[in-house]
C-alpha positions as CSV (number, residue, x, y, z in Angstrom):
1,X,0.0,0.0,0.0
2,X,2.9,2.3,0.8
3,X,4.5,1.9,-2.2
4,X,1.1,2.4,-4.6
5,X,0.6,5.3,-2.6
6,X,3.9,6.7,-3.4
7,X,3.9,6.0,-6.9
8,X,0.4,7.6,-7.1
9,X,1.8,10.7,-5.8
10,X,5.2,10.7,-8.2
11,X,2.2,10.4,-11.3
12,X,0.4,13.2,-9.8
13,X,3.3,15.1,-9.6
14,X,4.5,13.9,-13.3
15,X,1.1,14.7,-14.4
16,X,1.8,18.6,-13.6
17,X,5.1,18.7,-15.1
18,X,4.0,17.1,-18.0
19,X,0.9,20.3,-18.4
20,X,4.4,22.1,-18.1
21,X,5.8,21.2,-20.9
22,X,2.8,21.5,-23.1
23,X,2.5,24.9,-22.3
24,X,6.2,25.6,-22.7
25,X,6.0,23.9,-26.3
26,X,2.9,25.2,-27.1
27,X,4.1,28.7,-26.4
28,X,7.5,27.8,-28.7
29,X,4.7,26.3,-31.6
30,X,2.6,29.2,-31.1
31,X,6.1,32.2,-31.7
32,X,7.0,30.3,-34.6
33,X,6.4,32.2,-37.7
34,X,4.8,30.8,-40.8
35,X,6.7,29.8,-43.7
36,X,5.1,29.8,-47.2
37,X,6.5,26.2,-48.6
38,X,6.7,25.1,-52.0
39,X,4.2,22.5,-52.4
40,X,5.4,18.7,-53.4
41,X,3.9,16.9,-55.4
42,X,2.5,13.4,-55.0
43,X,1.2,10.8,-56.7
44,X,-1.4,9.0,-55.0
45,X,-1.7,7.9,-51.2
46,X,1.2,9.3,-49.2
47,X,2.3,7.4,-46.5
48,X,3.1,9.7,-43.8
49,X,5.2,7.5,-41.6
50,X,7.7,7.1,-44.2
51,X,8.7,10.8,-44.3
52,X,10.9,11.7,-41.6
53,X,10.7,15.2,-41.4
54,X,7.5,16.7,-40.4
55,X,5.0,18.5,-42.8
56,X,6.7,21.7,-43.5
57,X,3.7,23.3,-42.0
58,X,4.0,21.9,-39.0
59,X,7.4,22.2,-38.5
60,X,9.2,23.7,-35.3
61,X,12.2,25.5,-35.3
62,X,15.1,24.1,-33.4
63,X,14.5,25.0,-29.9
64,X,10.5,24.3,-30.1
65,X,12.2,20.7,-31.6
66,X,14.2,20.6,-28.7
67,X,11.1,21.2,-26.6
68,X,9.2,18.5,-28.3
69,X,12.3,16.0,-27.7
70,X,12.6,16.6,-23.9
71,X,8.7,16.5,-23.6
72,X,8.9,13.1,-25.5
73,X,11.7,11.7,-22.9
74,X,9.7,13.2,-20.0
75,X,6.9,11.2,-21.1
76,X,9.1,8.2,-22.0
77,X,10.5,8.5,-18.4
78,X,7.2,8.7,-16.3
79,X,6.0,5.4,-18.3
80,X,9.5,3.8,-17.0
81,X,8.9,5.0,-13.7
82,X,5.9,3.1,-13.4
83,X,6.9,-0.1,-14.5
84,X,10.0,0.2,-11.8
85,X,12.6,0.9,-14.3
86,X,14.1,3.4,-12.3
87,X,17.5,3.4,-13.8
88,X,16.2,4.1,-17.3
89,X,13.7,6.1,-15.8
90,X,16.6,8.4,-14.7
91,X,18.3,8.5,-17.9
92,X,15.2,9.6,-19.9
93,X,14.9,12.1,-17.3
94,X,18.5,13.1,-17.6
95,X,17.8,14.0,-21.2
96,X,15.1,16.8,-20.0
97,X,17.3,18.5,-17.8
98,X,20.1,18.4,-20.6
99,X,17.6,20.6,-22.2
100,X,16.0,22.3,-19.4
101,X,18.2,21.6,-16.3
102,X,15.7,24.6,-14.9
103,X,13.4,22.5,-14.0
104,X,13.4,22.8,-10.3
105,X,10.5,20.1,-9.8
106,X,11.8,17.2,-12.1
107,X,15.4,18.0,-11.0
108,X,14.2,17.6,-7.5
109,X,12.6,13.9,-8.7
110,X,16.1,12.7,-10.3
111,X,18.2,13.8,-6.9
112,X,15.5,11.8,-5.4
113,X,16.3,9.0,-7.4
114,X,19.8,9.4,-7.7
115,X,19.4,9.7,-3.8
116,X,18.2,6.5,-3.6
117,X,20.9,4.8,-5.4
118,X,23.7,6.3,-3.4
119,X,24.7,8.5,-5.6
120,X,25.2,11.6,-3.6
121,X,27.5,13.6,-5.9
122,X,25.2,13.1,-9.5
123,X,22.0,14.2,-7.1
124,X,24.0,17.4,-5.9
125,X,25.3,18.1,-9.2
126,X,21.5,17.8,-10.6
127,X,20.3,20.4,-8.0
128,X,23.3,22.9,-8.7
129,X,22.6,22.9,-12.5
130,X,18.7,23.7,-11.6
131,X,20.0,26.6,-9.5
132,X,22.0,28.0,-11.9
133,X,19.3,27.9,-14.3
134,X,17.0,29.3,-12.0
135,X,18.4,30.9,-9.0
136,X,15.4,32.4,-7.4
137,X,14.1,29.0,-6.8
138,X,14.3,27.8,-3.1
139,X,13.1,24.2,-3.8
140,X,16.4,22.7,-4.7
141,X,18.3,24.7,-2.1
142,X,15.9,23.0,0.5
143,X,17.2,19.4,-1.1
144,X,20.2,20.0,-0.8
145,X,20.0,21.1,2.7
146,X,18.3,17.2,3.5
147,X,21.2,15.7,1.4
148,X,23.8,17.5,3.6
149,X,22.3,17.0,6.6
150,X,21.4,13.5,6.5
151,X,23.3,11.6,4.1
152,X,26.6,13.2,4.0
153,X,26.3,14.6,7.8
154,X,27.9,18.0,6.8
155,X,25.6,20.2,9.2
156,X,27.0,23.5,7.9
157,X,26.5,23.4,4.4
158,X,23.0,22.1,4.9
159,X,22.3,25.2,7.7
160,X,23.7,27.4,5.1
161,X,21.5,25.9,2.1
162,X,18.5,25.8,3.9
163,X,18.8,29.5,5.3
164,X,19.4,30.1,1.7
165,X,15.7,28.7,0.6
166,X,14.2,30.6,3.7
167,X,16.0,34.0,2.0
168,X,14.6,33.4,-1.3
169,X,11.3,32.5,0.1
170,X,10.8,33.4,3.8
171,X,6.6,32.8,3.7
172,X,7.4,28.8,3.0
173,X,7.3,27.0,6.2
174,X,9.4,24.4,4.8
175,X,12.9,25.9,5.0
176,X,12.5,26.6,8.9
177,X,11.0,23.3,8.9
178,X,14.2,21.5,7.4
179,X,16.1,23.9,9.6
180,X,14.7,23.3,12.4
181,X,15.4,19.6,11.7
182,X,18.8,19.8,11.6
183,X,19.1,21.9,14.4
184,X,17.2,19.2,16.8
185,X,19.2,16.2,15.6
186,X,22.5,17.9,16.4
187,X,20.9,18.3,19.8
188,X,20.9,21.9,19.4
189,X,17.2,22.5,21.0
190,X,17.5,26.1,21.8
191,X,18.9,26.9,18.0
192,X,15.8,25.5,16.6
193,X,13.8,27.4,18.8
194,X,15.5,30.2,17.5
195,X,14.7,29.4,13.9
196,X,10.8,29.0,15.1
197,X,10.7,32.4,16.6
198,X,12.5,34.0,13.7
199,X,9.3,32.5,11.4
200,X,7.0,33.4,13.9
201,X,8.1,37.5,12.9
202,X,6.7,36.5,9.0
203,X,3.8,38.5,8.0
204,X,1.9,35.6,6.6
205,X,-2.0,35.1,5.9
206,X,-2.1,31.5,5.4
207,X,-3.2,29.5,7.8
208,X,-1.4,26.7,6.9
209,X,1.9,28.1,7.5
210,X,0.7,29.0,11.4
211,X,-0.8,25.8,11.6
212,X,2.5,23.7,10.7
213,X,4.7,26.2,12.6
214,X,2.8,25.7,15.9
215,X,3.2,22.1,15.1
216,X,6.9,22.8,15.3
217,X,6.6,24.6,18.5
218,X,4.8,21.6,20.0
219,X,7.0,19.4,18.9
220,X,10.2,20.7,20.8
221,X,8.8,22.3,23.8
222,X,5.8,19.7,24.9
223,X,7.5,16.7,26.3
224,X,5.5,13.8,27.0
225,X,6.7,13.0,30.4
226,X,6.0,16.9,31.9
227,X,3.6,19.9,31.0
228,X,4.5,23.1,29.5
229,X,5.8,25.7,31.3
230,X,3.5,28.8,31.1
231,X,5.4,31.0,29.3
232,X,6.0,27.9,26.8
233,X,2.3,27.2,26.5
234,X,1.6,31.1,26.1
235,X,4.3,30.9,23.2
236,X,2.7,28.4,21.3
237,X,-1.2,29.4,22.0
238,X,-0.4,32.7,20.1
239,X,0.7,30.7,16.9
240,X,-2.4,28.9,16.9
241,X,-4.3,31.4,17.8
242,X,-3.0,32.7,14.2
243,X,-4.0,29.7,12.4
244,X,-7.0,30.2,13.6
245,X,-7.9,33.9,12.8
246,X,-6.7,32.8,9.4
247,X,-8.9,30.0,8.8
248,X,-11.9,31.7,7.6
249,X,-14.0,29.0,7.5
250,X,-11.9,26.2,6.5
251,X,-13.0,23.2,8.5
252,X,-9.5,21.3,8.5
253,X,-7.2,24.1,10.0
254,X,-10.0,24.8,13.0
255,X,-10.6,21.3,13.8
256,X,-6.5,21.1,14.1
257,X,-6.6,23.8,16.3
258,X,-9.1,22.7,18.5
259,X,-7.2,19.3,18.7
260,X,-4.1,21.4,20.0
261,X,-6.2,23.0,22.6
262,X,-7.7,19.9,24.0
263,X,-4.1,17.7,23.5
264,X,-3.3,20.7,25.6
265,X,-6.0,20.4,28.2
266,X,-6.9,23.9,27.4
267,X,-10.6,22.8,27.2
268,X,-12.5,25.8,27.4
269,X,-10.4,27.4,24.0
270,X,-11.0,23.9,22.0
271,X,-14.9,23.4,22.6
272,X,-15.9,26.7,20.6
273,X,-13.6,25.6,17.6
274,X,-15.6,22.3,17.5
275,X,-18.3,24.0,17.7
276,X,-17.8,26.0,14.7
277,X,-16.5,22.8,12.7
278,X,-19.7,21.5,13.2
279,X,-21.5,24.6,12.2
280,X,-19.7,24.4,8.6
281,X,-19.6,20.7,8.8
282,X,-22.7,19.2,10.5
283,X,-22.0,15.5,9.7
284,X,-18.5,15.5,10.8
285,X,-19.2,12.4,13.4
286,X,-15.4,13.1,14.8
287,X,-15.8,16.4,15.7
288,X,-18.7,15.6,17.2
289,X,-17.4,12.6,19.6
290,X,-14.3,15.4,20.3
291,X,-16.5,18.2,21.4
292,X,-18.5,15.6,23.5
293,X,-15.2,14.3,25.0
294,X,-14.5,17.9,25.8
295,X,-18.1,18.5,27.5
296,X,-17.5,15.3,29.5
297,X,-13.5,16.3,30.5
298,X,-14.7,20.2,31.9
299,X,-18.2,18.3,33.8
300,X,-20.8,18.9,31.7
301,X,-22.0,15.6,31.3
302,X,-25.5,16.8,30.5
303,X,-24.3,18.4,27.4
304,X,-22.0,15.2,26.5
305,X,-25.1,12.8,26.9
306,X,-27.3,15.1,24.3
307,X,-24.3,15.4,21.6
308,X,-23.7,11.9,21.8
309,X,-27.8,11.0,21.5
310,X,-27.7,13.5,18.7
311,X,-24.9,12.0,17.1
312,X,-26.4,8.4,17.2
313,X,-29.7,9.8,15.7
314,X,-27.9,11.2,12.8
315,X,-25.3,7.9,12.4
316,X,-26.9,4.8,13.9
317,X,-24.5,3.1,11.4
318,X,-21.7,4.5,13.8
319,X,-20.6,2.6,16.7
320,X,-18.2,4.4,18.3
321,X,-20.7,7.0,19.6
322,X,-22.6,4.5,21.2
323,X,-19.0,3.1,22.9
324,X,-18.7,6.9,23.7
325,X,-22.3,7.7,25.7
326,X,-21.8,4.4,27.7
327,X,-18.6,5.7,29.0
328,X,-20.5,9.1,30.1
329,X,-23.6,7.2,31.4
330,X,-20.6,4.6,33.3
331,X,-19.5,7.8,35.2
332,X,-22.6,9.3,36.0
333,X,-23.7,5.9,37.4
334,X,-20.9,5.4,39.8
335,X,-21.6,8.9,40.9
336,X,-24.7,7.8,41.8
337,X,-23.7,4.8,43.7
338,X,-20.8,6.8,45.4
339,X,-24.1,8.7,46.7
340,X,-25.7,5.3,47.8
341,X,-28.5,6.2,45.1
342,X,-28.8,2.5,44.2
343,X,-31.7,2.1,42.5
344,X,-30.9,5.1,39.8
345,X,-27.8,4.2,39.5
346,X,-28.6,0.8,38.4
347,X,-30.9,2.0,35.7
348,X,-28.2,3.8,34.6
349,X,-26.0,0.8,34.2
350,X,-28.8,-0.6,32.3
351,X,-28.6,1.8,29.7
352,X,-24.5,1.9,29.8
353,X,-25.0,-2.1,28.8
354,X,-27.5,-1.6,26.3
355,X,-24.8,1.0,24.4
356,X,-22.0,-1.2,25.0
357,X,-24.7,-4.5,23.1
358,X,-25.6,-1.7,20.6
359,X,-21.8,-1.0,19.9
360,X,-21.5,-4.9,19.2
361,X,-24.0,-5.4,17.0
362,X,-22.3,-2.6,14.6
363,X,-18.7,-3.3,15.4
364,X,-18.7,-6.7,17.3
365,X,-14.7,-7.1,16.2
366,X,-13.6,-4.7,18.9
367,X,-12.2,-6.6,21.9
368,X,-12.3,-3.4,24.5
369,X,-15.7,-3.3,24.1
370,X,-16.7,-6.8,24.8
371,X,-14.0,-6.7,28.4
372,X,-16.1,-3.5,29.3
373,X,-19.4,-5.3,28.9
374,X,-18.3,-8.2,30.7
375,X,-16.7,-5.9,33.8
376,X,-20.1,-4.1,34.0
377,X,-22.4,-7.7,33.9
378,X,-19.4,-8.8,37.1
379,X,-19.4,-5.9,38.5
380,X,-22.5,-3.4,39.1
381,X,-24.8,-5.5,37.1
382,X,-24.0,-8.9,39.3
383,X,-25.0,-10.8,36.2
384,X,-22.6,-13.6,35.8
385,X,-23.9,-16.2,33.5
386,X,-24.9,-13.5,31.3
387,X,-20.9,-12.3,31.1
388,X,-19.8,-15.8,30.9
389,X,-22.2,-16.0,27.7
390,X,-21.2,-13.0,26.2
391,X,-17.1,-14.0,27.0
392,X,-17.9,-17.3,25.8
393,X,-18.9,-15.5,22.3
394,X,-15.7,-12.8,22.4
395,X,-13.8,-15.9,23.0
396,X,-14.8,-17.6,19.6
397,X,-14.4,-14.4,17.8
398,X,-10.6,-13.8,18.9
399,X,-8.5,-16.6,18.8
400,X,-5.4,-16.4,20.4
401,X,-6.4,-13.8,22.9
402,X,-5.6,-14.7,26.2
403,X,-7.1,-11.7,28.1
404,X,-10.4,-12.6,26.7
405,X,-10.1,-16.4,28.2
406,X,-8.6,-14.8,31.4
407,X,-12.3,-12.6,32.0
408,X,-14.0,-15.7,30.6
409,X,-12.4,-17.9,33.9
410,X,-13.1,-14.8,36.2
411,X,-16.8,-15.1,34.4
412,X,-17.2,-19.0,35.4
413,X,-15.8,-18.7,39.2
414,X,-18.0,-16.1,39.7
415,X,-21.0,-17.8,37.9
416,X,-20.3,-20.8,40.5
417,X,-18.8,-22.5,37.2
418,X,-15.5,-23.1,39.7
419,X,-14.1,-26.8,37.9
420,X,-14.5,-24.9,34.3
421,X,-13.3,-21.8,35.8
422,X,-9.9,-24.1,36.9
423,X,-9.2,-24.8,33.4
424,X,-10.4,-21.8,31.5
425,X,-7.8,-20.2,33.9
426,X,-5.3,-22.9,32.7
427,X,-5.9,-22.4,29.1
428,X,-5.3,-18.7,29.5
429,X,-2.3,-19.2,31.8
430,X,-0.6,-21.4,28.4
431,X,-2.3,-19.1,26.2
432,X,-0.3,-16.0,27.8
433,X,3.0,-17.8,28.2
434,X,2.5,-18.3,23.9
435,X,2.2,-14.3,24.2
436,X,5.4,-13.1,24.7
437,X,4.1,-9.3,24.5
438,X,0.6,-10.4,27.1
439,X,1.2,-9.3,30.2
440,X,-2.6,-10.5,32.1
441,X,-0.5,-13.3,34.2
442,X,0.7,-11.0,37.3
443,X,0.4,-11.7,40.9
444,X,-3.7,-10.4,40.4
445,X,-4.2,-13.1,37.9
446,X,-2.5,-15.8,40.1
447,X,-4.9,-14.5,42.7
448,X,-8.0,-14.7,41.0
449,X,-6.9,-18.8,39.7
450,X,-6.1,-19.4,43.6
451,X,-9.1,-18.1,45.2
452,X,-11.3,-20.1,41.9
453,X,-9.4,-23.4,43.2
454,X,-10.4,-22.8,45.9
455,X,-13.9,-22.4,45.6
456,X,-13.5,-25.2,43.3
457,X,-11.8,-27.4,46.5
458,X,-8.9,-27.7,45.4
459,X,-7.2,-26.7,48.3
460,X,-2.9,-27.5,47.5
461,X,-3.5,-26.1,44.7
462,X,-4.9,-22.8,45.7
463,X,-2.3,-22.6,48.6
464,X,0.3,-22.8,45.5
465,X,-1.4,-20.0,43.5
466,X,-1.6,-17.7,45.9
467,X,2.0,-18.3,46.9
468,X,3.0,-17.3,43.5
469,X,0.8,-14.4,44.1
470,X,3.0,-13.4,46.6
471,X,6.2,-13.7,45.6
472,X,5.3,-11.6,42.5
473,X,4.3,-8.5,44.3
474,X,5.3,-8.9,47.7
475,X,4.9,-5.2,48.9
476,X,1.4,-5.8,48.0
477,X,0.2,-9.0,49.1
478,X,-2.0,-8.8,51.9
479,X,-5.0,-9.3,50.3
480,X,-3.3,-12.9,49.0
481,X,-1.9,-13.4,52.4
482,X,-4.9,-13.1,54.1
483,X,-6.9,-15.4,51.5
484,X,-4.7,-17.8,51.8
485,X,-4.6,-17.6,56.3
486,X,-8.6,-17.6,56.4
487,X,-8.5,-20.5,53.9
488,X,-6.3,-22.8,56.1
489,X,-8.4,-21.5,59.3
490,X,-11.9,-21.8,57.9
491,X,-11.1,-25.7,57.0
492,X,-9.2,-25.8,60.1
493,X,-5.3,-27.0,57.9
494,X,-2.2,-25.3,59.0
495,X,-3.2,-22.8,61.6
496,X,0.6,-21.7,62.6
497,X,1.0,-21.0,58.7
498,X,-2.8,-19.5,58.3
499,X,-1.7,-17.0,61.6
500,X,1.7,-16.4,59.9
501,X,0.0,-15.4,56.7
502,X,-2.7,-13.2,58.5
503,X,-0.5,-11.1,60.7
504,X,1.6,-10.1,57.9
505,X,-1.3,-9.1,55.7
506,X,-2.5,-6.9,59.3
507,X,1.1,-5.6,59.3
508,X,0.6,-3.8,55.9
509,X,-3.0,-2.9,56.6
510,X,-3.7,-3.2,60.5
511,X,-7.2,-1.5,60.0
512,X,-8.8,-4.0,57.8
513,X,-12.0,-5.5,59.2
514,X,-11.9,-8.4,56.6
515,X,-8.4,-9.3,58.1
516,X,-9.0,-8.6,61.6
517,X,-11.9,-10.8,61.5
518,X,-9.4,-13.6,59.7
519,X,-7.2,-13.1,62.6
520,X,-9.9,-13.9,65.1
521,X,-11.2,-16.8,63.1
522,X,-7.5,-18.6,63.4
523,X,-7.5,-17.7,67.1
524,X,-10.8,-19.8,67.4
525,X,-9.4,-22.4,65.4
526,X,-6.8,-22.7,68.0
527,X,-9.3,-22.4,71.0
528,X,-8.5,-19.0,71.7
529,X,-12.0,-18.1,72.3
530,X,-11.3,-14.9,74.4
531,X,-8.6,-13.6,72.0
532,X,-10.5,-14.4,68.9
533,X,-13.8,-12.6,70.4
534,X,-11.4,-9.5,71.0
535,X,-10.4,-9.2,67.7
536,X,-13.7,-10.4,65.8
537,X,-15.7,-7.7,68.0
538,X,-12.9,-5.2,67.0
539,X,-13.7,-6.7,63.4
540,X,-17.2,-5.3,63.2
541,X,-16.8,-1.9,64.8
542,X,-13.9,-1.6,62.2
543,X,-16.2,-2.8,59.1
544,X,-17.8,-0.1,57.1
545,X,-20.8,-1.7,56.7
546,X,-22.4,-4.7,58.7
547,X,-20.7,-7.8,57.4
548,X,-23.0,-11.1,58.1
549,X,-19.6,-13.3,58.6
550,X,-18.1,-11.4,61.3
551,X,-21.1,-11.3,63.1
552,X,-21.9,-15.1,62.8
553,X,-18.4,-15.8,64.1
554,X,-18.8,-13.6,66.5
555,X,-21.5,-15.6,67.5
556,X,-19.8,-18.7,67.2
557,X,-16.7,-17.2,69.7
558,X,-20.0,-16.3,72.0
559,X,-21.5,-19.9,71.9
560,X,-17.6,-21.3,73.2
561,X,-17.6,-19.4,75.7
562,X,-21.0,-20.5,77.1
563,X,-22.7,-16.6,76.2
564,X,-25.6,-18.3,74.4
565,X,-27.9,-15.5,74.4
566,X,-25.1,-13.5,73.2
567,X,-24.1,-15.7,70.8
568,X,-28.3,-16.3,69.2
569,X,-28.6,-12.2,69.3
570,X,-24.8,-11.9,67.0
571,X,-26.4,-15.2,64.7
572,X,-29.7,-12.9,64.2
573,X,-28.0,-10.0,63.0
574,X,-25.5,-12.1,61.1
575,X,-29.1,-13.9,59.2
576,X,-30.7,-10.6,58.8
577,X,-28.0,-9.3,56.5
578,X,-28.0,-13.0,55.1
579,X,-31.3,-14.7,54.8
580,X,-30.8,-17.4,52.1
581,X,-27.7,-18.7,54.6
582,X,-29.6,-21.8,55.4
583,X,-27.1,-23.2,57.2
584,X,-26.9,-20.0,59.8
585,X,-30.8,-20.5,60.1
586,X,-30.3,-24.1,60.9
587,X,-27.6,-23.3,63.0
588,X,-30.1,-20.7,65.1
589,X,-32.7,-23.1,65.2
590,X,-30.6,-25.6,67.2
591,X,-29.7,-23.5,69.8
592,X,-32.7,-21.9,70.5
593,X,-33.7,-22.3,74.2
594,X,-36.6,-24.9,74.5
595,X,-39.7,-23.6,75.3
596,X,-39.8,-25.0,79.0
597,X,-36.9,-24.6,81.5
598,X,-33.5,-25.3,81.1
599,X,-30.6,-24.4,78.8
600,X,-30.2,-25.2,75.0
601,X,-29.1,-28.3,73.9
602,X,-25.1,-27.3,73.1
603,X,-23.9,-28.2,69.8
604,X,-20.9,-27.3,67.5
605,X,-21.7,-24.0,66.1
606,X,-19.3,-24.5,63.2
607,X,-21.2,-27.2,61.5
């Protein structure tokens, strides 16, 4: 495609050389004055293409013959060209210039070839002869300056030839431009600033010249690991600010402009010139999507919402708007649940999946869109099977992608799938190792496989997992350590390993209720009931919110210790935020005090 592309530009560029020529011969044809022949006779038919010499009629005189000739190789060359016969390409070309070496453009196209084959000196000498035959033309000065500076690494002569093309023609951004190259690849930073500012003193109208030189600007001062210093960002605004006052109306320079501005977080300047873009082009989808990007990056979601539904009413063909308003109705949803407004935020979420299925339908080969569906069904949606479907689909559709298989096992462990979770997370885990560039198998994904297995019951196994969880990311284990402590204490394994593994997770975060409450739970394990009610009541005045398993071991800590009551009233509360726990109910039902006299009948409360 590359090289089509370039070829279809060297016959665009032939084309016009070639309406060159015919003018210049036509105006040589035209001068030449008319001759009054004596007639020849013939005898019948003549056959034309015996005679080698034209009709004296239409004779030229020896430079419009000259014309003719160089017009015929020019041709003769551009058919060469596109048949890849570059070398005899270049000679027929040669032959022009041997007539008129002035040709700045063609002479420009053999030091590109010449270039090409290494042949530094012939493309130099090529560019020299055009300047000599026409001096005021900055064009081959400006080659010269690339072949200098690149090829033969001479950085003075191609400064000197490049300043030379900005003199002859100080309103063509290209000289700085090529200057300014040079200037940055000898590391000389604060030179090609220089250069910048002295084109920024031009008196030019065209946009295009502001548009590229603030391009320029942006390119040396904006580095992509810091922001622009104010006086650096001041500096460049006022160049585009240029391109834009010389726009007029032309849709292409202002939407540039406006890109700058928002690439620049300078949101407030950029949403105006999208605005205007869409007033002289109302179907421009991409503007569109940018000014509603803008609404949503300065808050005004409201505004973002109706542009993108506008957008989408105009081009339901389009699926990137659709991607684009589920992403705005995603963050005005979790602003809603942040506020604890559950039931609006969930109809929200709603319509954030609908986009995101609407998206599919029109576009169902893009991958981010099927992991952001499947995050919202696990996550505020708490729709499992219907992710695992939907992963189970993406999964089909991209072979060989091991981040889809990876949600696909998260999918199945948390759609109670746990053996085909196991060795969907398997088949990702090879899948990724095939992947030298994947990166989903971290100490999160060894988490998620270790906590599955152990749903599934597969107890050595987890306990390996999560180990390697652990040694990956070691300053950021405690969630893994305390998994991995509360597994061995809640099936009553390894309890000196399960404490080990606990206190270190409450050494990185001592206030967590979830690991406090593990901690307890291996004290009861060990039958220290007095301990373990310590920490489990500390536990639940620690939680944010009532958590039904701290209270039912805290019930279960009372009930050792002979607190029955105590223990019943901390199972209650523990059912009430738990109903369908069946074996809590049962559990309560046991120990209930008979209805006569006398104490319950005393049972284990852990079964």
């Amino acid at each position: 495609m590359t090289e089509r592309r370039k070829r279809s530009v060297s016959l665009r560029r032939c084309f016009f050389l070639t309406l060159a020529f015919l003018v210049t011969a036509s105006v040589v044809v035209g001068r030449t004055p008319k001759s009054s022949p004596t007639p020849t006779k013939k005898t019948g038919h003549q056959d034309d293409s015996l005679y080698s010499k034209p009709a004296a009629d239409l004779a030229l005189r020896s430079d419009g013959a000259h014309k003719a000739d160089a017009l015929t190789h020019f041709v003769e060359g551009m058919s060469l060209e596109e048949n890849g016969e570059m070398d005899r390409a270049l000679e027929a070309y040669r032959k022009v210039l041997n007539v008129d070496p002035g040709q700045a453009q063609l002479a420009s196209r053999v030091a590109a070839l010449l270039i090409e084959q290494d042949d530094f000196p012939q493309a130099i000498d090529v560019l020299k002869d055009a300047i000599k035959a026409n001096p005021k033309d900055d064009a081959p000065y400006q080659q010269l300056s690339f072949i200098y500076a690149k090829y033969l690494k001479k950085t003075d002569q191609a400064i000197d030839y490049a300043n030379r093309a900005i003199t002859l023609n100080p309103g063509d951004i290209e000289g700085y431009q090529r200057l300014v190259e040079i200037e940055v690849a000898g590391g000389q930073e604060k030179k090609a600033l220089e250069v910048l500012d002295r084109a920024a003193k031009i008196r030019s109208n065209d946009a295009n010249f502001w548009m590229r030189l603030g391009k320029l600007y942006v390119a040396i001062l904006f580095k992509s690991d810091s922001q622009p210093k104010p006086d650096e960002l001041k500096r460049t605004n006022e160049i585009f600010k240029k391109a834009a006052e010389h726009a007029g109306d032309d849709p292409a320079v202002l939407k540039d402009v406006a890109d700058y501005y928002a690439a620049s977080q300078q949101l407030k300047e950029a949403i105006p010139l999208y605005l205007h873009v869409l007033e002289l082009q109302p179907d421009d989808a991409n503007a569109r999507e940018k000014l509603a990007t803008g609404f949503i990056l300065t808050n005004q979601r409201g505004k973002a919402v109706e542009m993108l539904e506008q957008i989408i009413k105009e081009h339901p063909e389009k699926y990137q708007p659709y991607d684009l308003l589920a992403q705005v109705l995603d963050d005005e949803a979790r602003s809603l649940q942040r506020a604890r407004k559950v039931d609006e935020a969930k109809a929200i979420f709603a319509k954030v999946a609908a986009n995101y299925e609407q998206s599919l339908l029109i576009n169902p080969n893009h991958v981010g869109t099927y992991l952001r569906l499947a995050e919202l069904m696990l996550g505020p949606l708490k729709d499992a099977d219907r992710a695992v479907r939907l992963l189970t689909e993406a999964r089909r559709r991209f072979l060989g992608a091991p981040e889809i298989v990876y949600y696909l096992a998260i999918a199945q462990s948390e759609a109670k799938q746990t053996q085909q979770a196991v060795a969907t997370f398997e088949e990702a885990l090879h899948e990724a190792q095939l992947d030298q560039d994947n990166d989903i198998v971290n100490a999160r994904f060894y988490f998620n496989y270790g906590a599955t297995a152990e749903q599934a019951g597969l107890y050595e196994k987890a306990a390996d997992l999560l180990r390697k969880s652990i040694a990956l990311d070691p300053a950021n284990s405690a969630e893994a350590c305390n998994y991995l402590g509360y597994m061995w204490a809640d099936h009553n394994m390894n309890l000196d390993e399960a404490e080990t593994m606990i206190k270190r997770a409450l050494e990185m975060e001592p206030n967590n209720a979830s690991y406090l409450d593990s901690f307890g739970w291996v004290e009861f394990r060990k039958g220290k009931f007095d301990l373990a009610l310590s920490n489990l009541l500390n536990a639940a005045k620690t939680v944010d919110h009532d958590d039904p398993v701290i209270f039912e071991h805290i019930g279960d800590a009372y009930f050792k210790l002979n607190r029955i009551s105590e223990a019943l009233e901390s199972w209650q509360k523990a059912l009430a935020l738990d109903p369908k726990n069946k074996n809590l109910a049962n559990k309560i039902e046991r120990n209930k005090a008979p209805l006569g006299n006398g104490p319950p009948t005393k049972t284990n409360p852990t079964e």
